[in-house]
C-alpha positions, -999 to +999 in steps of 0.1 A: -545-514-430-550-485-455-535-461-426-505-486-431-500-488-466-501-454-468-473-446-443-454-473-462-464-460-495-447-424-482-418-442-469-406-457-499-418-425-519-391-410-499-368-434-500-371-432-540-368-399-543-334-401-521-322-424-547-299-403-564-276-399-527-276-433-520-248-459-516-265-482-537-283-470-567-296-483-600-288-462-630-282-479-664-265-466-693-297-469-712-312-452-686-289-421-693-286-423-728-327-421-726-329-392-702-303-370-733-327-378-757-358-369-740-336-335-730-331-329-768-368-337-775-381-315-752-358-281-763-378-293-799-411-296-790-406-268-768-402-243-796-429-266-814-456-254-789-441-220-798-453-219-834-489-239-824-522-219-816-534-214-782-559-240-785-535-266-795-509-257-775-534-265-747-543-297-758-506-304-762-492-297-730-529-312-715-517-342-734-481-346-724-494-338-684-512-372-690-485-387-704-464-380-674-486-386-649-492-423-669-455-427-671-450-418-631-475-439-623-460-472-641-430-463-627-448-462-591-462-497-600-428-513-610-411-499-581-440-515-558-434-547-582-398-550-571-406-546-532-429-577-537-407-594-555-376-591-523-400-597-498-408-631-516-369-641-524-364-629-484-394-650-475-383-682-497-348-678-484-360-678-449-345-647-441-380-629-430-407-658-418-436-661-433-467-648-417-499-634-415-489-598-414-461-601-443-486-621-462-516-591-458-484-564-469-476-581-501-521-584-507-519-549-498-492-539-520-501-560-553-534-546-553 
């Protein structure tokens, strides 16, 4: 099953990534208004690192990699979180049927 979650885990990494093309796409006005000021933030702490020793520089931008990498993550999980949360609605709509296979996907995927 790891062989399959993986494949599915690519698949909707892709799919995610696409996002932006798509017909149907979430993006909120918070959303936007968030991604400005983390544009204007970053010009700033650019030119921050600028006036910082080596050494703390280095911390800092080991730091902020860490950030990121928490902050993709999360967003990884909630992603994961809302495919779970379809697949049940589709399952107690009866629109998919409930078996053993969908059942061992959403154990798989809530993990």
């Amino acid at each position: 099953m790891n062989e399959v979650f993986e494949t599915l885990s690519d698949v909707l990494e892709e799919l995610r990534s696409e996002s932006g093309g798509r017909e149907y796409s979430v993006e909120t006005e918070d959303a936007k208004k968030a991604g400005q000021e983390l544009k204007k933030k970053s010009r700033a702490y650019e030119k921050f690192l600028l006036s910082q020793t080596e050494k703390d520089r280095k911390f800092l931008e080991g730091y902020m990699e860490a950030v990121d990498h928490a902050h993709y993550k999360e967003e990884q999980r909630a992603y994961y979180q809302g495919i779970v949360d379809a697949i049940q609605i589709l399952e107690g709509l009866g629109i998919i049927p409930r078996t053993a296979k969908v059942k061992e996907l959403l154990e798989k995927i809530s993990r």
